[in-house]
C-alpha positions in Angstrom: -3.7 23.8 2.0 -7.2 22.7 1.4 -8.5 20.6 -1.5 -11.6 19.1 -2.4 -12.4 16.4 -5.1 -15.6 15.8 -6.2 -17.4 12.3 -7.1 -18.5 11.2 -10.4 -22.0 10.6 -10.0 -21.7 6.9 -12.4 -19.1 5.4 -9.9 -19.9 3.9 -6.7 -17.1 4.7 -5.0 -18.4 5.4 -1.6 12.8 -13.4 14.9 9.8 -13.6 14.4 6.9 -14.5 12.3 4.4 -12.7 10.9 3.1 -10.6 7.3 1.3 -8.8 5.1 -1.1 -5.7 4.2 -4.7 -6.0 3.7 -7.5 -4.0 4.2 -10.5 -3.5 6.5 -14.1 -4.2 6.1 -17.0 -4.1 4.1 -20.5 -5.6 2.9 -18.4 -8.0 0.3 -20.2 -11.2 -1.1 -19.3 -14.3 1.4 -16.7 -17.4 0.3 -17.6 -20.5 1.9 -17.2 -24.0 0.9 -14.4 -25.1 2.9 -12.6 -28.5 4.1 -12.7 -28.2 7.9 -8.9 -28.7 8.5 -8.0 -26.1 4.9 -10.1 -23.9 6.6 -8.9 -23.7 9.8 -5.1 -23.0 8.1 -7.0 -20.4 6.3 -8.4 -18.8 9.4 -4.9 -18.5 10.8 -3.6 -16.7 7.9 -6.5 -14.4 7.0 -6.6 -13.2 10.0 -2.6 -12.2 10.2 -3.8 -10.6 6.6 -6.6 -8.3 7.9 -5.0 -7.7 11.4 -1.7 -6.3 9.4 -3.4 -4.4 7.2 -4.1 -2.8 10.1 -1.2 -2.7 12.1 0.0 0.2 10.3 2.8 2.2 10.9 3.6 3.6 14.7 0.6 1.8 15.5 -2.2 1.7 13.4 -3.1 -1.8 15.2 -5.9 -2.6 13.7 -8.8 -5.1 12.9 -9.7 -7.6 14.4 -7.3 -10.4 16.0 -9.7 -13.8 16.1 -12.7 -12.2 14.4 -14.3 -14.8 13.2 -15.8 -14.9 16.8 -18.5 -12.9 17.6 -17.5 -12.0 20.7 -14.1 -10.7 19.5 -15.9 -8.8 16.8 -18.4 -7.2 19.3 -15.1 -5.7 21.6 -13.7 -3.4 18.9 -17.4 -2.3 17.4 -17.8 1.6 19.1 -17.9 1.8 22.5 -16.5 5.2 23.2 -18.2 8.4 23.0 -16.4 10.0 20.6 -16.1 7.2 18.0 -19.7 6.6 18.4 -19.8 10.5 17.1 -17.0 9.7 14.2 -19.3 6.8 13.0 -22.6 9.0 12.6 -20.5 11.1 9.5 -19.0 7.7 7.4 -20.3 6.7 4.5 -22.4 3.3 4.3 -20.7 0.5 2.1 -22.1 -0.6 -0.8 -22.0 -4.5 -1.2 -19.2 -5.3 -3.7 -18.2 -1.9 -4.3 -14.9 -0.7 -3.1 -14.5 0.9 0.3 -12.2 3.3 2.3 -10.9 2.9 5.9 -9.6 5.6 7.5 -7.4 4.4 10.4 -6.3 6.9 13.1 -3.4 6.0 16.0 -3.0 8.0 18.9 -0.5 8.4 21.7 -3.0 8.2 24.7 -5.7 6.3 25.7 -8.3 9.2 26.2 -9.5 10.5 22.6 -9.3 14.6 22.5 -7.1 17.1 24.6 -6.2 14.9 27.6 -6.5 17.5 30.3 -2.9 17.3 31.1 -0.9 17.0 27.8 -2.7 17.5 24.3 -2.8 14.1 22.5 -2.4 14.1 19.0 -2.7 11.3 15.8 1.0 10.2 14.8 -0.5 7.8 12.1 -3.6 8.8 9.4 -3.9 6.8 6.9 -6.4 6.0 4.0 -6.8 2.4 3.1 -8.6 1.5 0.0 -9.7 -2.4 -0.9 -11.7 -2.8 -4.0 -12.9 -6.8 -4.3 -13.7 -6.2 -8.7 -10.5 -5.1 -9.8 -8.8 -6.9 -6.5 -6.8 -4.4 -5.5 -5.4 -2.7 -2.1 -4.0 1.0 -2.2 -3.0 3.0 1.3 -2.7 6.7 1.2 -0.6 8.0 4.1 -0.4 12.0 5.6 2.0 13.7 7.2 1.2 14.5 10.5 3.0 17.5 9.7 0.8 18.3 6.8 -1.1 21.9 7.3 -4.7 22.3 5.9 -7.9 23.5 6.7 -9.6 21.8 10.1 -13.0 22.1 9.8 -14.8 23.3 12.7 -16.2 21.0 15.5 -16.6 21.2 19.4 -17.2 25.3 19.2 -14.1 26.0 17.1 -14.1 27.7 13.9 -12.3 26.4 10.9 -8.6 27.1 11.3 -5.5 26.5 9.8 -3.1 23.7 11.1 -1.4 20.5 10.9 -3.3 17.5 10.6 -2.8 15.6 13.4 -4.5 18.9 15.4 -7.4 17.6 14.2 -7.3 14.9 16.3 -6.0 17.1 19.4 -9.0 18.9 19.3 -11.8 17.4 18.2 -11.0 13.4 18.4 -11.4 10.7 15.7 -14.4 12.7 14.3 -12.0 16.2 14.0 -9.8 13.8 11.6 -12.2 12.2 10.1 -14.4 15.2 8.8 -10.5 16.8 7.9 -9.8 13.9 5.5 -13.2 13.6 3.9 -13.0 17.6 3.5 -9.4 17.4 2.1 -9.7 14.6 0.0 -13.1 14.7 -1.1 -13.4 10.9 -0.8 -16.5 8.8 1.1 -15.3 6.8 4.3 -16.9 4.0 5.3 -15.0 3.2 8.4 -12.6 4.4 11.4 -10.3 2.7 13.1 -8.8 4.4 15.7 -5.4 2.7 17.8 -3.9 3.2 20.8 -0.2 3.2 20.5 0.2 1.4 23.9 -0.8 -1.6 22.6 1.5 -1.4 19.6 4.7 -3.0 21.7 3.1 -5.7 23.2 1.1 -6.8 19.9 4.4 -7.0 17.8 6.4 -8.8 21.0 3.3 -11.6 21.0 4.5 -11.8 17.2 7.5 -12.7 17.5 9.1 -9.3 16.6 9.1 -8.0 12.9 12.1 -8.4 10.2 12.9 -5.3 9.1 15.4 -4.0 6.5 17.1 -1.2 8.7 19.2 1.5 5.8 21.3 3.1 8.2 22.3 3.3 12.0 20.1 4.4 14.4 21.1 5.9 17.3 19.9 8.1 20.6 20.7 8.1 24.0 18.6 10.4 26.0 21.1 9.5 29.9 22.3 12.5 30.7 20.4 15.0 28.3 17.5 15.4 30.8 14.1 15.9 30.5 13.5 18.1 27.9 14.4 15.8 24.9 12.0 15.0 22.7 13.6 11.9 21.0 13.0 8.6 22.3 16.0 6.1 22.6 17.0 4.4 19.5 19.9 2.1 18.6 19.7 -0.2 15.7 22.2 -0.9 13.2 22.3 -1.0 9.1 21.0 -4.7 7.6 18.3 -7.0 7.7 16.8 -7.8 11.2 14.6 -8.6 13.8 12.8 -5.8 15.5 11.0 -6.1 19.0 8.1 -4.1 19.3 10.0 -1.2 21.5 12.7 -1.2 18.2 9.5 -1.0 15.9 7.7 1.7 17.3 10.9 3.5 18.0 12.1 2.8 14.0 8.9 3.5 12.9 8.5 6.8 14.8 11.5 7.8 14.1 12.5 11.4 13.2 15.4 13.0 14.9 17.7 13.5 12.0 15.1 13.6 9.2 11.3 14.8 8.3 8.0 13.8 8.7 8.3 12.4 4.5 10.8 9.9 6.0 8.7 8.9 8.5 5.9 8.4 6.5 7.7 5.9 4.4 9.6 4.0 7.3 6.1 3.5 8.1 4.5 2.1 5.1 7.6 0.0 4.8 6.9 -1.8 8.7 3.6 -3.1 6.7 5.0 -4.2 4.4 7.4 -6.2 6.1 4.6 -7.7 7.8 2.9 -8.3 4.4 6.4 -10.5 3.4 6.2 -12.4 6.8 2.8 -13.5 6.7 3.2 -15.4 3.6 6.4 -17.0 5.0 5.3 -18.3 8.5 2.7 -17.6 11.0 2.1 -19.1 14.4 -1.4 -20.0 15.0 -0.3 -20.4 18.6 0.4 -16.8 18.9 -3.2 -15.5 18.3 -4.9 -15.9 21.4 -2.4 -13.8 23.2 -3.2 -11.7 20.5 -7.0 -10.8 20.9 -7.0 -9.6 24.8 -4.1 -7.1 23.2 -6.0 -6.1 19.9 -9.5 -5.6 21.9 -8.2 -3.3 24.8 -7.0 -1.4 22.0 -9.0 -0.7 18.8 -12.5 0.4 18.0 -13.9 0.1 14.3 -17.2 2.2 13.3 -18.7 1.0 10.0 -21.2 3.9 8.0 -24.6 3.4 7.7 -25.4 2.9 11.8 -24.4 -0.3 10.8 -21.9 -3.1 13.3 -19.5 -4.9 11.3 -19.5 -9.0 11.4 -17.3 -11.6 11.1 -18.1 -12.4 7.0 -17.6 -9.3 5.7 -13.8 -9.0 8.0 -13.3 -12.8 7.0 -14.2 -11.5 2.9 -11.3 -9.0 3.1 -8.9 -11.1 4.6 -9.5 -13.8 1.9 -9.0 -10.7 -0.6 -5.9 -9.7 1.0 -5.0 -13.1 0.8 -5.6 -13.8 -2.9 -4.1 -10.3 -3.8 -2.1 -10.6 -6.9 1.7 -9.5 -7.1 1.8 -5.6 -7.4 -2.0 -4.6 -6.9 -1.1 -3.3 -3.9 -0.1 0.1 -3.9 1.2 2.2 -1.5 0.4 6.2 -2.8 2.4 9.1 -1.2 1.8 12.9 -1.9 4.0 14.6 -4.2 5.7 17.7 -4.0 5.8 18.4 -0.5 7.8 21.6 0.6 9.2 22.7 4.1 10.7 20.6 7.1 8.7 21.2 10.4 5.5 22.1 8.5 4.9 20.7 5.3 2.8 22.0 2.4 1.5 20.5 -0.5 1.3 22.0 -4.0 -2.4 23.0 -5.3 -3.4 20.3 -7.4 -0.9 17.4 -5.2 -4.0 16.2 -3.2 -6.1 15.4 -6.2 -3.4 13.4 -7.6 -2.8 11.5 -4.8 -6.3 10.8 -4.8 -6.3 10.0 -8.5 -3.8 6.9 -7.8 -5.4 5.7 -4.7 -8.4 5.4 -6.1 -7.4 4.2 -9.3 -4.0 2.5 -8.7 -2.5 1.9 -12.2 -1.2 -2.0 -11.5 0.2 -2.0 -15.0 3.2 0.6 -13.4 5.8 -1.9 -12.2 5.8 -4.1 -15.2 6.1 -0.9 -17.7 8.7 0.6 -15.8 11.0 -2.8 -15.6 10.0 -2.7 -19.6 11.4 0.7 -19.6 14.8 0.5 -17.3 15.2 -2.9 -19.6 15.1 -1.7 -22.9 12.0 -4.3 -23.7 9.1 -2.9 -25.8 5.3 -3.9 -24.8 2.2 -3.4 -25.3 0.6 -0.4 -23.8 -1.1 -1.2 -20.5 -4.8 -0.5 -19.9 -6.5 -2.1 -23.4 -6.0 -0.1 -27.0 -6.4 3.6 -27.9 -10.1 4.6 -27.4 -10.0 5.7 -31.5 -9.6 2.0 -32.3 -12.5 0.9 -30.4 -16.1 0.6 -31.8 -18.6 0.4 -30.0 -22.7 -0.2 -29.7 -24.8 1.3 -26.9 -28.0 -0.6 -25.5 -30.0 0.5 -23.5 -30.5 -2.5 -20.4 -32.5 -0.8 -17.7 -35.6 1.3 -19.1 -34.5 4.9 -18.7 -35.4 7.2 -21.8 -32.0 8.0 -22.9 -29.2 6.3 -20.8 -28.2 4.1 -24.4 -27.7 8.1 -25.9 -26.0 9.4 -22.4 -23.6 6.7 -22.2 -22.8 7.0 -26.0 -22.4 10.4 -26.0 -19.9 10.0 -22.9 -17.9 7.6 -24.5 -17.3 9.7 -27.6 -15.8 12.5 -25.6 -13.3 9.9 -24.4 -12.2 9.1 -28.0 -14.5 5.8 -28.7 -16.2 5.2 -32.0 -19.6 4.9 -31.0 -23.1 3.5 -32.5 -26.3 3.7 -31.1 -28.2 0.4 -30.8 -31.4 0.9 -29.3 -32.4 -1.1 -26.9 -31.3 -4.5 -25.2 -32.9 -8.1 -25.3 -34.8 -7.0 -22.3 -34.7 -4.3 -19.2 -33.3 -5.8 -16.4 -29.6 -5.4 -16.1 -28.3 -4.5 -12.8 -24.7 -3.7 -13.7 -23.9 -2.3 -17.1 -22.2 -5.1 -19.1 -19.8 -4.7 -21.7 -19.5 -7.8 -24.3 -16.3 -7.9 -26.6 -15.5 -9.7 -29.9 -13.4 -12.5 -29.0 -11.7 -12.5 -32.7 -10.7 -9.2 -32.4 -7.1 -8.8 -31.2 -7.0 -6.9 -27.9 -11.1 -6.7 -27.8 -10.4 -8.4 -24.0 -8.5 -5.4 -23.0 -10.6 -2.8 -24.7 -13.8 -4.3 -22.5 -12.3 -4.0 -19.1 -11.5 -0.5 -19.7 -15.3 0.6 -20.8 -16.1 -1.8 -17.6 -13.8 0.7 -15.8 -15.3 3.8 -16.5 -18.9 2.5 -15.4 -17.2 1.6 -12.2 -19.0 -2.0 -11.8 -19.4 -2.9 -15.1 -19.3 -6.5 -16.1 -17.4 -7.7 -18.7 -18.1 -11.4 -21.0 -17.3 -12.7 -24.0 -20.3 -11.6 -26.4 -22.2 -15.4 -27.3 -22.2 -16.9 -30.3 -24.8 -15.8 -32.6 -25.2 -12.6 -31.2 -24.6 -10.7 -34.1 -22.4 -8.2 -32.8 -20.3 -6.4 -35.4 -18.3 -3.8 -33.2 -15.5 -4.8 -31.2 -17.6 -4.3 -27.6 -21.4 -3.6 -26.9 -22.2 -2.2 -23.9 -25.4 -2.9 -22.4 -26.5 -0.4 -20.1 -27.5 -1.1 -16.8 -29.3 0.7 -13.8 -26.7 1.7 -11.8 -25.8 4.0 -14.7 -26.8 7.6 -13.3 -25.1 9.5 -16.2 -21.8 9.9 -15.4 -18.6 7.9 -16.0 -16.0 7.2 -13.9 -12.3 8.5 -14.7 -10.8 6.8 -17.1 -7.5 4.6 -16.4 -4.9 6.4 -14.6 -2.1 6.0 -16.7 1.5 6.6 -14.0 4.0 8.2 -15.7 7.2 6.2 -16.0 10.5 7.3 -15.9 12.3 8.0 -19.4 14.8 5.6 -19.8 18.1 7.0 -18.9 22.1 5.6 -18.0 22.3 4.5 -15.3 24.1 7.0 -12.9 27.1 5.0 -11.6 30.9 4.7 -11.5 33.1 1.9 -11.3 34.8 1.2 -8.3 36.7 -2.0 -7.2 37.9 -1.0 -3.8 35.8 -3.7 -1.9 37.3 -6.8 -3.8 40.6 -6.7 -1.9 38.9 -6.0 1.2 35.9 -8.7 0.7 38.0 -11.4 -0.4 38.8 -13.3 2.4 35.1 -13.4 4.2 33.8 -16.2 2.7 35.7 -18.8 4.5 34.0 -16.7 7.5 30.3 -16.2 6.6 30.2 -19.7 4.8 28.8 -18.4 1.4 30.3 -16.7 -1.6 31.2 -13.3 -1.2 29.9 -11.0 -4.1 31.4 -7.0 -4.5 29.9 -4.5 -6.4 31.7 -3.6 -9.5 29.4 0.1 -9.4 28.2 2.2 -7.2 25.9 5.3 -7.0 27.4 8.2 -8.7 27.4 10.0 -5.3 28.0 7.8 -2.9 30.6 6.6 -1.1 30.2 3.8 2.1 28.8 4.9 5.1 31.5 6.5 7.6 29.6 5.3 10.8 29.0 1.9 10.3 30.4 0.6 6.3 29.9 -3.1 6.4 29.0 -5.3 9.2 29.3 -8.5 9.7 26.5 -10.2 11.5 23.9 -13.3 11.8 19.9 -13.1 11.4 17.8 -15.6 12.5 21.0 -17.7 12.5 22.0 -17.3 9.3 25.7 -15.3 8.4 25.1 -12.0 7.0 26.6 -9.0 5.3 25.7 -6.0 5.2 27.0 -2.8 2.8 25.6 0.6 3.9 26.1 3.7 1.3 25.6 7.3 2.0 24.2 9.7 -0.8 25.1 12.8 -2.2 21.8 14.1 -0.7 22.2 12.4 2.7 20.4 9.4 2.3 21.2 6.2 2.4 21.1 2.5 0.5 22.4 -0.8 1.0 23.5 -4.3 -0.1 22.6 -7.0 1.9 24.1 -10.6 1.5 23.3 -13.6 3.8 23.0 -17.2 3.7 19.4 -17.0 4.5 17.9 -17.8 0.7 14.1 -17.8 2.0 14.0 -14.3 4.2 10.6 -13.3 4.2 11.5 -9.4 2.7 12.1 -11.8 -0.5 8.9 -12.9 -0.9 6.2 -11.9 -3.3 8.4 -9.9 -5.6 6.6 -7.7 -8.2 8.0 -9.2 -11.0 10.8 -11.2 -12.1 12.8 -10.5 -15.0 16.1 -12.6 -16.2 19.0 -10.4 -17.4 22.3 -12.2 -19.0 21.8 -15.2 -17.2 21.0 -14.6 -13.8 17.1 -14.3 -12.2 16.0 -10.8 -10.3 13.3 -10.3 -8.4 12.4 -6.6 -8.8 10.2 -5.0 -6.2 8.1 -1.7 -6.7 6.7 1.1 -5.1 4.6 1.8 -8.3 6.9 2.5 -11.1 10.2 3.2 -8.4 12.5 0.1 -8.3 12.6 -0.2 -4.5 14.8 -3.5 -4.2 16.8 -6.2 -6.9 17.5 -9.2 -5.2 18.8 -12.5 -6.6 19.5 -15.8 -5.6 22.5 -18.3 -6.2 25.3 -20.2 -5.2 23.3 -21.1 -2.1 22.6 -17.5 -0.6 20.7 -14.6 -1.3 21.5 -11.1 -2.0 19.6 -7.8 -2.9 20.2 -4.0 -3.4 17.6 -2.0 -1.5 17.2 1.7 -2.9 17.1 4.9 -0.4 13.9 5.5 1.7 12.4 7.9 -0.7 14.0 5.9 -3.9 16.0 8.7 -5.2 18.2 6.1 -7.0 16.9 5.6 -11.0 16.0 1.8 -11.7 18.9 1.8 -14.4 20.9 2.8 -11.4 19.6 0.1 -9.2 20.0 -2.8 -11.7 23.4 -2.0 -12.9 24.7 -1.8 -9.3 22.7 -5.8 -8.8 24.0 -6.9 -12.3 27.7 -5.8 -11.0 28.1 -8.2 -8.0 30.7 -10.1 -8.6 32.8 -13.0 -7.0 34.7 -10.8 -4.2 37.8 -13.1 -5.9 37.6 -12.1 -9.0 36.9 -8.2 -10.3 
């Protein structure tokens, strides 16, 4: 399937220890200022921010391990041939405006068709940082995923999966693929070799993983034609070398390439979790000699990146508020061994990554909990009032912009022109007395794609609820307006009641030194695993539980209970909401309730949903609102 989007011409849019996502690079303004020791503590963890960012999925190592040195930065700028090739189609960055990273990892160390056994991308993945509306989205594809290759190195255009791209015409075969498919500018490549991916997590410390099911193949005896690597992990929260990783990560024996996509997306954000909990300075040198041997990163624009603009995104991904980021997957998808996507499921998936709706978490928990809120994403446009002013000079930009914003429902005036020409931005000014005037602001702001919003000064005279003041980086177009995720309708939650583990979960918490809890529901189709049901086990040290459920549909989800009240997969929740007396912290993948977990009684406990989240979030929070004392149904 091919698809291409086109650009609005208004909106620049060119046990171990470790953490979280974060994007690559770009030309963002500098932060400075800085206490010597702060700063070096800051240095430590920025740089685990940007380098896990990068370490996506099987391998997506990237970014730059010590970067604030020169000389580190100089050994993943282009050295190869063919990424040197890749770099001459990106897109330059614009300063302050958001930017797109395409990262690309790759079984062998040779780019291309390695004369002895083709080499193809396992991992291709969008990431998206915008430093205005500070937020991080990653879009992920299939490898599986057929489309139109464009042609390169004396091919025609042909039909195939994606990661053929990279098989036959490098990191610049992918990249022209995704820019084609997508429609989207790219401002860098970041291609990985997965050889380093082992050693890099091992230097970590390992990852902590929550693993939903057991994992298991043994390739002694079955001889050389299997094409599964050796896996063997059981169900619960854990610590992964980097063999485990890559071998969890890449996983697909018994499932797709969908699974795999998401068993991917969530390694980063395990990482995401661990760097916010602890991080070992001490383990970064090690680190670099890995990283460097390992990645390039082309920037658009013939241009090298440098440490400030790495060190910018890292203190973005540092500051990122709970929930804005956003990990987008394509809908839809049809077929096992070769997946196809539905005509219009590429633009949507472009739609959220580019304009991730942050307000998606908070009104889906308003939804699954019966509470009523204001909608997200300022007031109706037919509320608003507005004057247009004309800021930069141009005979008609005041009537252009005015005229837009009446197609999009806002009450417009025209008001001439501005105190003077020389506004850069467009800047929108709201009403302070005017109830949701704030709001209203940030979504004109929105739809000029930089625009700037303020408080309109006293004295101003300003007798609509906003003014916009047209700037010059208006070219008479607006941007699309606020993607607005549908949420689930609120519905029962599909359980049953079932009792059977109170007998049998009684007498363990003499034995794991914390108090027991048993569901009082379960998922309408489950029933507990048949492999591997509960398990009794430590992590890190601490006692654990662990309670694996198999679907109706083959999939599987879990509850996990341990003594261990500050694992990092419980840090930076999405929200928290308190439900008949007891605290939840609610995770999202956008408006899917991925995990509930709680804490009390001195121990911790959550309900993770299956890979995909096929479980409803009424489902998932009347399952965590039935735990119970194990003594007492």
């Amino acid at each position: 399937m091919r698809t291409t989007l086109k650009r609005g011409l208004g909106r620049a849019e060119t046990n171990g220890h470790l953490a979280s996502p974060l994007s690559p690079l770009t030309a963002m303004a500098r932060y400075g200022g800085r206490r010597r020791h702060p700063f070096l503590r800051l240095i430590g963890k920025a740089f685990l921010w940007l380098f896990v960012f990068l370490l996506v999925a099987a391998g997506a190592l990237a970014g730059g391990a010590w970067l604030f040195i020169n000389e580190s930065v100089s050994a993943i700028r282009p050295h190869t041939k063919e990424v040197k090739e890749a770099q001459v189609i990106l897109d330059a960055p614009v300063a302050g405006q958001p930017t797109t990273a395409l990262i690309v990892g790759y079984d062998h160390r040779r780019f291309g068709v390695d004369r002895n056994q083709s080499s193809r991308s396992d991992t291709l993945m969008l990431v998206r940082a915008d430093p205005k509306k500070k937020t991080v989205s990653l879009l992920s594809f299939p490898r599986d995923l057929v489309v139109t290759i464009p042609s390169c190195n004396g091919h025609p255009s042909f039909q195939d999966r994606i990661n053929a791209a990279f098989s036959e015409c490098g990191p610049k075969g992918s990249l022209k693929t995704v820019k084609e498919l997508t429609g989207l500018p790219i401002n860098y490549v970041i291609t990985v070799n997965f050889k380093g991916f082992i050693d890099i997590v091992n230097r970590l410390g390992g990852v902590y993983l929550d693993i939903d099911q057991r994992y298991f193949n043994n390739n002694e005896g079955v001889g050389a034609g299997s094409t599964y690597a050796t896996i063997n992990l059981h169900p619960g929260y854990q610590l992964l070398n980097g063999q485990q990783a890559l071998s969890f990560v890449r996983y697909r024996h018994t499932d797709s390439d969908l699974y795999r996509v998401v068993r991917q997306q969530e390694f980063v954000k395990a990482i995401k979790q661990q760097i916010s909990s602890f991080w070992a300075i001490t383990k970064v040198p090690g680190i670099v000699n890995v990283i460097t041997h390992n990645v390039e990163v082309a920037k658009g624009g013939s241009k090298q990146i440098d440490p400030a603009e790495v060190y910018s995104y890292a203190k973005l991904a540092y500051d990122l508020p709970a929930g804005n980021f956003q990990q987008v997957a394509i809908d839809g998808l049809t077929g096992y061994y070769e997946l196809n996507a539905p005509p219009d499921a590429i633009q949507q998936a472009v739609q959220r990554f580019t304009n991730p709706d942050t307000s998606a978490a908070a009104r889906a928990a308003n939804v699954a909990t019966g509470r009523k809120a204001k909608p997200a994403g300022g007031p109706d446009p037919s509320t608003v009032t507005i004057e247009v002013q004309n800021g930069n000079g141009k005979a008609g930009s005041a009537g252009d912009a005015g005229y837009l914003l009446s197609k999009d429902g806002y009450k417009v005036a025209n008001g001439g022109n501005a105190d003077n020409f020389g506004y850069f931005h467009t800047k929108v000014e709201y009403d302070a007395s005017k109830a949701d005037a704030q709001a209203a602001a940030q979504a004109v702001a929105n739809l000029f794609g930089d625009g700037e919003v303020a408080a309109a000064p006293a004295g101003s005279g300003q007798t609509t609820m906003l003014r916009v003041i047209v700037g010059q980086t208006f070219h008479g177009s607006l941007g699309p307006g606020p993607n607005r995720e549908a949420i689930p309708k609120r519905q029962p939650p599909a359980v049953t009641r079932d009792l059977s583990l109170f007998p049998k979960l009684r007498g363990l918490r003499k034995r794991l030194g914390f108090l027991v809890l048993a569901p009082r529901v379960r998922e309408r189709s489950s029933a507990l695993d048949s492999q591997e049901p509960t398990r009794i086990y430590k992590v890190d040290g601490h006692n654990s539980l662990r309670l694996t459920y198999r679907t109706g549909q083959n999939e599987y989800w879990g509850i996990e209970e341990t003594s261990w009240t500050d694992a990092p997969i419980l840090n930076g929740p999405t929200l928290t909401r308190r439900i008949r007396g007891r605290s939840y912290l609610l995770f999202f993948n956008r408006s899917h309730l991925h995990m509930v977990g709680f804490k009390e009684n001195g121990a911790a406990y959550w309900v993770v949903n299956t890979l995909l989240d096929r479980m409803s979030n009424e489902t998932m929070l009347a399952i965590a609102q039935g735990m119970k004392p194990a003594g007492a149904p």
